[in-house]
N, CA, C and O atoms as CSV, one atom per row, in Angstrom:
chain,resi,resn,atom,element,x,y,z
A,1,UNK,N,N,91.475,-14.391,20.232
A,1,UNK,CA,C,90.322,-14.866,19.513
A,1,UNK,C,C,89.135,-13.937,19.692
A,1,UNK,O,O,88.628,-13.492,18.663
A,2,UNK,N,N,88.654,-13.607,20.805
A,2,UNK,CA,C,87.889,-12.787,21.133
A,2,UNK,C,C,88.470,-11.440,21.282
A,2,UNK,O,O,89.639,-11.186,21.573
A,3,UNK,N,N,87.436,-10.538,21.030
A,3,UNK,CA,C,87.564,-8.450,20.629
A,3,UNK,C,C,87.511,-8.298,21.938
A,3,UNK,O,O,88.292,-7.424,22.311
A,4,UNK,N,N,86.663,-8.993,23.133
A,4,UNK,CA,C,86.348,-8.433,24.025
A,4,UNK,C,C,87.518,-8.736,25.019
A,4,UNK,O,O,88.173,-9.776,25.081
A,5,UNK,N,N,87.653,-7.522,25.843
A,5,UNK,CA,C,88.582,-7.500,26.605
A,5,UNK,C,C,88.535,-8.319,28.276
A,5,UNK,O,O,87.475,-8.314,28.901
A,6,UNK,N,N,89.598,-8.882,28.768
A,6,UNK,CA,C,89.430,-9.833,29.914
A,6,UNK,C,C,88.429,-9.378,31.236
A,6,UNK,O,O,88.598,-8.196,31.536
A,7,UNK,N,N,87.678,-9.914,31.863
A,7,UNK,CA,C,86.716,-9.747,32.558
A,7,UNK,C,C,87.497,-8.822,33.821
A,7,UNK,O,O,86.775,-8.464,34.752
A,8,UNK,N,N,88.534,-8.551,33.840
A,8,UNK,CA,C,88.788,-7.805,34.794
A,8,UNK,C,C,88.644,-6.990,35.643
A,8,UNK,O,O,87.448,-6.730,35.783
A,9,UNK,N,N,89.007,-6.677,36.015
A,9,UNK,CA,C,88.518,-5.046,36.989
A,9,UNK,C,C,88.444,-3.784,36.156
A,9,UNK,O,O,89.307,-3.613,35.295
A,10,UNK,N,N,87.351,-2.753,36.361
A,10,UNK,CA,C,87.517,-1.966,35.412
A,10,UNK,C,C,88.956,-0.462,35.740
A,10,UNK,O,O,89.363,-0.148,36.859
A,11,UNK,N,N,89.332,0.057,34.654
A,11,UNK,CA,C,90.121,0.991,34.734
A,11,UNK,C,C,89.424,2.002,35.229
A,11,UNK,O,O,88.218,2.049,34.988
A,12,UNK,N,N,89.916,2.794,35.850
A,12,UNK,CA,C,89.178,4.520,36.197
A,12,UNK,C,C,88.408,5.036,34.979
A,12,UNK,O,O,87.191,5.216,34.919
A,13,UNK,N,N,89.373,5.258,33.954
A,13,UNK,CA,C,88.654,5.729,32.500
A,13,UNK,C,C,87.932,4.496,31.936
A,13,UNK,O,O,87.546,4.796,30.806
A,14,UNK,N,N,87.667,3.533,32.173
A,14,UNK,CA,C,86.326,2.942,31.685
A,14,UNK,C,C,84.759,2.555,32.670
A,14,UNK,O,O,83.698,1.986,32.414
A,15,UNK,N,N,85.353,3.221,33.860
A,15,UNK,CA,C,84.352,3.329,34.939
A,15,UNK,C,C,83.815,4.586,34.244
A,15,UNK,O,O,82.762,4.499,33.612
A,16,UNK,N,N,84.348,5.524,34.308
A,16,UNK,CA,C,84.111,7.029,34.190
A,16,UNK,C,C,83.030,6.795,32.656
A,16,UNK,O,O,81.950,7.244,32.272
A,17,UNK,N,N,84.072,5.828,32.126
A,17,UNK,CA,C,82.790,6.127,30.661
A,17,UNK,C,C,81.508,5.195,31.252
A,17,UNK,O,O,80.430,5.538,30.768
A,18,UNK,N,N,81.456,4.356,31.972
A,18,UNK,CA,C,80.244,3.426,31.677
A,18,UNK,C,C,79.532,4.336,32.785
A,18,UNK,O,O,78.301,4.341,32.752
A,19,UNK,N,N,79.961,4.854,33.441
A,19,UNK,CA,C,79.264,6.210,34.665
A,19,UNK,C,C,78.474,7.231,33.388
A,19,UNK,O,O,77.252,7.366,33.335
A,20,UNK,N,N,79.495,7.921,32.361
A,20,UNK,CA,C,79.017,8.342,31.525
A,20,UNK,C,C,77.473,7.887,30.240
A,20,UNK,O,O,76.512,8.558,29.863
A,21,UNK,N,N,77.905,6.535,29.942
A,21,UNK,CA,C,76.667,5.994,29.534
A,21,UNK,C,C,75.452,5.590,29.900
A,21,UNK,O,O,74.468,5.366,29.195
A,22,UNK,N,N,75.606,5.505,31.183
A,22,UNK,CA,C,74.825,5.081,32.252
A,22,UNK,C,C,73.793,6.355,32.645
A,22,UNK,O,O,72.642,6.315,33.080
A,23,UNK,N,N,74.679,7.528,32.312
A,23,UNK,CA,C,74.010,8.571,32.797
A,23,UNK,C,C,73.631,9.259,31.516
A,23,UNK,O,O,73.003,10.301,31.704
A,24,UNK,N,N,73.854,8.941,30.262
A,24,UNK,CA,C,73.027,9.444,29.210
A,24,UNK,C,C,71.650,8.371,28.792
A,24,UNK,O,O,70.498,8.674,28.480
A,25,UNK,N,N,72.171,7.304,28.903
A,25,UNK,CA,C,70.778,6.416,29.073
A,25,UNK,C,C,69.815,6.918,29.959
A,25,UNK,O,O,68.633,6.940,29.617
A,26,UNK,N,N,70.176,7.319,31.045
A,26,UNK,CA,C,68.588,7.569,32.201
A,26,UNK,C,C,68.124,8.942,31.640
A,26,UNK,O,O,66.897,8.961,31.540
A,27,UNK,N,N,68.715,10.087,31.246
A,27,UNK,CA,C,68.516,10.726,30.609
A,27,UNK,C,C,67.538,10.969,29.031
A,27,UNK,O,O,66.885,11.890,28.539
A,28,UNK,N,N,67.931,9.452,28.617
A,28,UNK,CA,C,67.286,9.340,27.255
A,28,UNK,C,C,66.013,9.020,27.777
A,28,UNK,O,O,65.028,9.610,27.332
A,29,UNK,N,N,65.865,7.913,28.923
A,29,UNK,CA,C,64.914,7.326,29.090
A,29,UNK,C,C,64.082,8.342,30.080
A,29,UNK,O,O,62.934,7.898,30.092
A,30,UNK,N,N,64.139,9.297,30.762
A,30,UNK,CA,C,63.639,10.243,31.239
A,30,UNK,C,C,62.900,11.656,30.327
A,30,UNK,O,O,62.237,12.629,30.689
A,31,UNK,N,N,63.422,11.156,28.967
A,31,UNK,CA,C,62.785,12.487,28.317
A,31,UNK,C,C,61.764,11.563,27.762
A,31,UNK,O,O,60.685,12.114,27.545
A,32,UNK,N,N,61.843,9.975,27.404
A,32,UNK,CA,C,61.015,10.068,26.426
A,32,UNK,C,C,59.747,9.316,27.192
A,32,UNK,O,O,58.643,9.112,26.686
A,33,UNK,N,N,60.277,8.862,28.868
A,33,UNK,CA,C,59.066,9.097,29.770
A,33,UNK,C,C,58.141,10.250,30.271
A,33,UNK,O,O,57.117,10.283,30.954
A,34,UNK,N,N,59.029,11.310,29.567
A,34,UNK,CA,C,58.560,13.152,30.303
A,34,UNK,C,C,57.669,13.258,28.629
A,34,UNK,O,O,56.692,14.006,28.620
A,35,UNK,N,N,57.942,12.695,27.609
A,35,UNK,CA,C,57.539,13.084,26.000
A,35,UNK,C,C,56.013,11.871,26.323
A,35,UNK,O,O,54.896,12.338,26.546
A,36,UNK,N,N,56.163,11.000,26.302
A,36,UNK,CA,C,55.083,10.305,26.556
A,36,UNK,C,C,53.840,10.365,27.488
A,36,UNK,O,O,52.646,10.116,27.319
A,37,UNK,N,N,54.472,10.726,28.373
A,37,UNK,CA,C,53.321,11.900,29.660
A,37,UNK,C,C,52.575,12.913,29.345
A,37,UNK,O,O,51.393,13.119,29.623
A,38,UNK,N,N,53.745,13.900,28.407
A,38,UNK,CA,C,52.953,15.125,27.786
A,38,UNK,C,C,51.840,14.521,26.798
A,38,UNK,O,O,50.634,14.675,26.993
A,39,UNK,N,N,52.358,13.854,25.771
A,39,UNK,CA,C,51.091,12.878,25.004
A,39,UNK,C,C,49.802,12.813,25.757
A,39,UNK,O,O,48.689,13.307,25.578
A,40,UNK,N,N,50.406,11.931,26.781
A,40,UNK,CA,C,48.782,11.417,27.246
A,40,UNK,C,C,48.055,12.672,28.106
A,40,UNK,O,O,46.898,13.063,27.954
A,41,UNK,N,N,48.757,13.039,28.768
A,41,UNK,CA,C,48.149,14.169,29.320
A,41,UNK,C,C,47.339,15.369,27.807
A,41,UNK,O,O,46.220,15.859,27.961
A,42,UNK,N,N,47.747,15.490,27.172
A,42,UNK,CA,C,47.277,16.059,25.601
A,42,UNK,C,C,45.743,15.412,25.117
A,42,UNK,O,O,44.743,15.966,24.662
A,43,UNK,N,N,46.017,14.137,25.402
A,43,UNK,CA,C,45.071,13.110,24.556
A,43,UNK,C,C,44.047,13.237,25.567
A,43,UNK,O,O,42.934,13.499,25.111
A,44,UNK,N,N,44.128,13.127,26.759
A,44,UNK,CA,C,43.198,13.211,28.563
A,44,UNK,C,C,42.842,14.515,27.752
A,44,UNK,O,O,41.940,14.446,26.916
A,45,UNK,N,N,43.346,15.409,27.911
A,45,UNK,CA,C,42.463,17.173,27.000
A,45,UNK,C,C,41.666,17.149,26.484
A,45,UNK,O,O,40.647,17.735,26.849
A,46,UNK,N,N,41.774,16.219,25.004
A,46,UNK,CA,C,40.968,16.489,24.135
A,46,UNK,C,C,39.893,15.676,24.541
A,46,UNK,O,O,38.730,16.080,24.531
A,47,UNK,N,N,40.259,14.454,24.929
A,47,UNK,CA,C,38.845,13.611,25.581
A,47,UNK,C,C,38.071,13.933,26.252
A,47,UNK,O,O,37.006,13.317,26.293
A,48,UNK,N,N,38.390,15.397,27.310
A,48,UNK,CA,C,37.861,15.791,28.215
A,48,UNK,C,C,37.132,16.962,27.893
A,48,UNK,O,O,36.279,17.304,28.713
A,49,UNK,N,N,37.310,17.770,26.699
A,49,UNK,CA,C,37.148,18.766,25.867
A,49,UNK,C,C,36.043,17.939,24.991
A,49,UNK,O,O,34.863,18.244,25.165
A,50,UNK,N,N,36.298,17.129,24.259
A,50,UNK,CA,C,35.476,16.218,23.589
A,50,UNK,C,C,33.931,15.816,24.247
A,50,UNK,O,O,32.894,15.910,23.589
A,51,UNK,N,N,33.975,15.469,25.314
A,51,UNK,CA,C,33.429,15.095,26.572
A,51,UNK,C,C,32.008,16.356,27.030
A,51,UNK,O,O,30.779,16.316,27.082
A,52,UNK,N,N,33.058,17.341,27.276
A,52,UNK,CA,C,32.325,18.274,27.737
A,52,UNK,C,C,31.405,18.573,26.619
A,52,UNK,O,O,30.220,18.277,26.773
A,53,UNK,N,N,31.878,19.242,25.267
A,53,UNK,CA,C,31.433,19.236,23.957
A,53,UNK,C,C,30.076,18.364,23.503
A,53,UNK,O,O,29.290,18.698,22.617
A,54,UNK,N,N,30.006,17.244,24.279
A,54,UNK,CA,C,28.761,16.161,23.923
A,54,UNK,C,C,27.961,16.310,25.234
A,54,UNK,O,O,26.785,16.030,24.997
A,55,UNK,N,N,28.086,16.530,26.084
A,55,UNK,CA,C,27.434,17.163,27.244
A,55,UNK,C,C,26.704,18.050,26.881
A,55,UNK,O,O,25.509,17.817,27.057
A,56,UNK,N,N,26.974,19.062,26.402
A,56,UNK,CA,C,26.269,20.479,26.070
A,56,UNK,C,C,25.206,20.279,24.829
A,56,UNK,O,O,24.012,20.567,24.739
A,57,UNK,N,N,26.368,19.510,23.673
A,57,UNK,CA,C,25.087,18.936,23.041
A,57,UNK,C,C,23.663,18.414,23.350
A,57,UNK,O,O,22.568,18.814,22.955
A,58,UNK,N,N,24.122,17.062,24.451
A,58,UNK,CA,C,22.747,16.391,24.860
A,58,UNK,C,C,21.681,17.440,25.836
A,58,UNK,O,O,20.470,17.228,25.901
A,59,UNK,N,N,22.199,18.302,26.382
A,59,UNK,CA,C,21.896,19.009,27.185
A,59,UNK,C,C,21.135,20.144,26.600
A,59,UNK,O,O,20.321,20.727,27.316
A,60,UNK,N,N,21.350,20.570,25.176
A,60,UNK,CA,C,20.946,21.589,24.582
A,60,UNK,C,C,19.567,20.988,23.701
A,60,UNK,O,O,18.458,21.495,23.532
A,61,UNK,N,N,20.277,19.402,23.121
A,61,UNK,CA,C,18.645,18.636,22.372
A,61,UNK,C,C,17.854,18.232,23.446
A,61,UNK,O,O,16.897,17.503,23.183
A,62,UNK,N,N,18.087,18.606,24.778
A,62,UNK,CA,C,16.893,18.064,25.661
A,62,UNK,C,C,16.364,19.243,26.126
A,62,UNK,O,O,15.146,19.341,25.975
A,63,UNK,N,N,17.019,20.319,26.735
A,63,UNK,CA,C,16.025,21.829,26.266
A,63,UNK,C,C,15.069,21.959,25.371
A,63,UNK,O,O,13.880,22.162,25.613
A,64,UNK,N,N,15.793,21.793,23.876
A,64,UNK,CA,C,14.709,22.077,23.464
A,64,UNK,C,C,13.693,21.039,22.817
A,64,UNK,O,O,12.745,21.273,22.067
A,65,UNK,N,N,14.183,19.746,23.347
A,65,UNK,CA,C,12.483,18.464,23.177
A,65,UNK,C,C,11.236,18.730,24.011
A,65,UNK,O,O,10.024,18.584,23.850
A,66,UNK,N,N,12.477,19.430,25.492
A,66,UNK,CA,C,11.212,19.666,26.183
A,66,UNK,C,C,10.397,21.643,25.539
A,66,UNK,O,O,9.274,22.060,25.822
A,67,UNK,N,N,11.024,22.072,25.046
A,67,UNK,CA,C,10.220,22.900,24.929
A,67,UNK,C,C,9.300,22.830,23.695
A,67,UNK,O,O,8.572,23.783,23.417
A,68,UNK,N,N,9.342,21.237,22.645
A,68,UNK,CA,C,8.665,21.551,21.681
A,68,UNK,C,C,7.877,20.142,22.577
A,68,UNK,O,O,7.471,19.335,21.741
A,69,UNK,N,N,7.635,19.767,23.752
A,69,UNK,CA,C,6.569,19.072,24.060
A,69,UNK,C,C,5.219,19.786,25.224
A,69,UNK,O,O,5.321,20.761,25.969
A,70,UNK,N,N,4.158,18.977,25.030
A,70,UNK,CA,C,3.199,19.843,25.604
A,70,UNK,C,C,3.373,19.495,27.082
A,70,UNK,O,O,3.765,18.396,27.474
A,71,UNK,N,N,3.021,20.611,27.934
A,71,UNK,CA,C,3.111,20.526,29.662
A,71,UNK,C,C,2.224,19.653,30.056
A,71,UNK,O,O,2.554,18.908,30.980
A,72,UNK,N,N,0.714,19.501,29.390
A,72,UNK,CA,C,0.121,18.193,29.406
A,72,UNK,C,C,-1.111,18.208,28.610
A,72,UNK,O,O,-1.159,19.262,27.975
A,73,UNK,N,N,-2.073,17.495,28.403
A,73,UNK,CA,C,-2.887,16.843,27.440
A,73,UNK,C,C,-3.651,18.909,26.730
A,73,UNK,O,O,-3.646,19.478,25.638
A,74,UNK,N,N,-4.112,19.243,28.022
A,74,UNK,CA,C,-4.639,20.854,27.199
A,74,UNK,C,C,-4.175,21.776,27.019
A,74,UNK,O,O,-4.933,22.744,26.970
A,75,UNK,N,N,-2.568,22.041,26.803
A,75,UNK,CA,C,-2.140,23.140,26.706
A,75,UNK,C,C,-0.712,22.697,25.435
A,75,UNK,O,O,-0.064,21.664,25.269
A,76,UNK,N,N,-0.690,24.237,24.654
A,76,UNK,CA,C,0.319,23.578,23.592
A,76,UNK,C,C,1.920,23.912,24.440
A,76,UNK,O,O,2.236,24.667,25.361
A,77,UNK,N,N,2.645,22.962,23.619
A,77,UNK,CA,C,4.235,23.593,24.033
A,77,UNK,C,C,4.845,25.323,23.516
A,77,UNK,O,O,4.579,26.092,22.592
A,78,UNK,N,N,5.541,25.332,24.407
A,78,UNK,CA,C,5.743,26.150,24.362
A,78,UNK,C,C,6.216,27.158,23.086
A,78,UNK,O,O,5.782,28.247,22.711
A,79,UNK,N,N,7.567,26.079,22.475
A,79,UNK,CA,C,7.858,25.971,21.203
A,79,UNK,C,C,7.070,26.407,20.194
A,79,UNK,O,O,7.418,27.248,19.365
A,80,UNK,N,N,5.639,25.667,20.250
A,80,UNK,CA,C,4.059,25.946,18.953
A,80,UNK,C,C,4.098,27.421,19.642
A,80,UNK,O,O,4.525,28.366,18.978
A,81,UNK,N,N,3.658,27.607,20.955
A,81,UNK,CA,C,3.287,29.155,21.411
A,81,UNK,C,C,3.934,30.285,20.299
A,81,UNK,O,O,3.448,31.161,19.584
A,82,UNK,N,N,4.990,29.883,20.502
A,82,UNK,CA,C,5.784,31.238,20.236
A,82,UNK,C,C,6.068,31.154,18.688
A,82,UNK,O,O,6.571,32.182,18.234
A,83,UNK,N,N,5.852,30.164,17.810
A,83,UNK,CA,C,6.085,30.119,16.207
A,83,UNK,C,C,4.540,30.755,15.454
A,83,UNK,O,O,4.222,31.323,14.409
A,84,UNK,N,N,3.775,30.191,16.875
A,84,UNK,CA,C,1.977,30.491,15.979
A,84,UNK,C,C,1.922,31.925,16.632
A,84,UNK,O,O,0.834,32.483,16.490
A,85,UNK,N,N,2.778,32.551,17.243
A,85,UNK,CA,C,2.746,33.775,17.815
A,85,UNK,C,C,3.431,34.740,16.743
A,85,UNK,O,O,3.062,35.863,16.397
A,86,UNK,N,N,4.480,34.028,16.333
A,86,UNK,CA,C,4.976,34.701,15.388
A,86,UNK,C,C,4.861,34.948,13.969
A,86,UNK,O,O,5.375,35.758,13.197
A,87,UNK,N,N,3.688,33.614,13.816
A,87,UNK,CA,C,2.745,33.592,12.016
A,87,UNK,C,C,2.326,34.695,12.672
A,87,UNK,O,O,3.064,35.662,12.482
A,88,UNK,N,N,0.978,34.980,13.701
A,88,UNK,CA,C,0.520,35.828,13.909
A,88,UNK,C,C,0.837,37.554,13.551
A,88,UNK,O,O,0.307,38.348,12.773
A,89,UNK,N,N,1.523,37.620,14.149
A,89,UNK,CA,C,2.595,39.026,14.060
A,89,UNK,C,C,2.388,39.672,12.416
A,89,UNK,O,O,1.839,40.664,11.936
A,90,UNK,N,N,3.240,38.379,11.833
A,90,UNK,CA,C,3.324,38.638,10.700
A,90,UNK,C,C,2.250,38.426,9.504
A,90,UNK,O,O,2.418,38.756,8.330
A,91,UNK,N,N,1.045,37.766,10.094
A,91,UNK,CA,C,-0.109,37.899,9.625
A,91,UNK,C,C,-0.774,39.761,9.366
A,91,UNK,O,O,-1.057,40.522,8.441
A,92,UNK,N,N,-0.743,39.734,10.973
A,92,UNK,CA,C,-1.309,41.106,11.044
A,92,UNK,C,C,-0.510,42.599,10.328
A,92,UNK,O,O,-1.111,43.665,10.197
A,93,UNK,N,N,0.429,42.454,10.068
A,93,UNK,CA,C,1.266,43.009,9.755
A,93,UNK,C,C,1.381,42.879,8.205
A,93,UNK,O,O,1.411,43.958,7.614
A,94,UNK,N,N,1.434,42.021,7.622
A,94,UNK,CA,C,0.617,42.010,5.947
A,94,UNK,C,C,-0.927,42.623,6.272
A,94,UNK,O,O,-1.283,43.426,5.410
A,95,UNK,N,N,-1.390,42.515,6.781
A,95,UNK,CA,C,-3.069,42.920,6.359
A,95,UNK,C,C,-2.729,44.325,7.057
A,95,UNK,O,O,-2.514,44.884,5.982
A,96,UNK,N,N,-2.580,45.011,7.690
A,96,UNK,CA,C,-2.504,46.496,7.934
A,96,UNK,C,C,-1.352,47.142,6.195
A,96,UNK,O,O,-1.431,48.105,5.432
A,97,UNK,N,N,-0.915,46.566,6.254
A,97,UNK,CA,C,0.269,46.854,4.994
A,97,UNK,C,C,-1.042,47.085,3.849
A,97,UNK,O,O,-1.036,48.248,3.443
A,98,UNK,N,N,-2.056,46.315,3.297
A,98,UNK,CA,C,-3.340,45.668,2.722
A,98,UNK,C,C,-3.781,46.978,2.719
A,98,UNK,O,O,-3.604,47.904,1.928
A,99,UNK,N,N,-4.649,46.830,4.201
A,99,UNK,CA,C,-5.630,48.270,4.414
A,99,UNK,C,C,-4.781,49.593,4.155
A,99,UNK,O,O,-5.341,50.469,3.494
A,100,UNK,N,N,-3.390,49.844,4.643
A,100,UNK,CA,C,-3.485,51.282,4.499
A,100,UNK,C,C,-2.809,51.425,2.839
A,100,UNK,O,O,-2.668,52.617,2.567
A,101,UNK,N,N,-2.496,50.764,2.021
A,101,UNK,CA,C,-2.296,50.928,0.649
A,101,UNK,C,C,-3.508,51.293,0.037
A,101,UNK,O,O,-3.395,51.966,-0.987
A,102,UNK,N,N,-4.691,50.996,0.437
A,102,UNK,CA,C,-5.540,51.044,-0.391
A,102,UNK,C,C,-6.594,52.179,0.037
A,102,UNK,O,O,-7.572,52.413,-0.674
C-alpha cells in the first residue's frame, strides 16, 4: 500500500547516500550563509561610505557658515572680507584700463 520502504535498518548504500545528502545540504546551506554575509557586509560599506559622505558634507556647510558669519558685533566675516576685496581688485583694475586708454 505504501511506496515507502519498511522502517528498518538502513543498508550501507542508503547510509552512504543519506551521508551524501546530508553533506550536500550543509554545503548548500553554507554558501548561501557565506552569500548572505557578503551582502551584508556590502550593504555595512555603503552605509559606512554613505555615512562618511554626510559627515564631510555637514562639516564643509559649517566651515563655511562660520566663515560667512561675523567674529563679533564690529568686524565683518571673513567671507564679505575677501568678496569686497575682490569687487575691489576688479574695480581698480577697470579704472586704470579707463585712464591709460585715454
Amino acid at each position: 500500500m505504501s511506496d515507502m520502504p519498511d522502517a528498518g535498518p538502513l543498508s550501507d548504500e542508503e547510509r552512504a547516500e543519506l551521508q551524501r545528502l546530508r553533506a550536500e545540504r550543509a554545503r548548500r546551506l553554507d554558501a548561501e550563509r557565506a552569500r548572505k554575509e557578503r551582502l551584508e557586509l556590502q550593504q555595512l560599506k555603503e552605509e559606512r561610505a554613505e555615512a562618511a559622505k554626510d559627515e564631510r558634507i555637514r562639516e564643509l556647510r559649517r566651515r563655511n557658515a562660520r566663515l560667512m558669519e561675523p567674529d563679533d558685533e564690529l568686524n565683518m566675516p571673513l567671507g564679505q572680507k575677501v568678496v569686497l576685496g575682490a569687487i575691489l581688485i576688479v574695480a581698480l583694475a577697470l579704472l586704470l584700463m579707463m585712464l591709460l586708454n585715454h
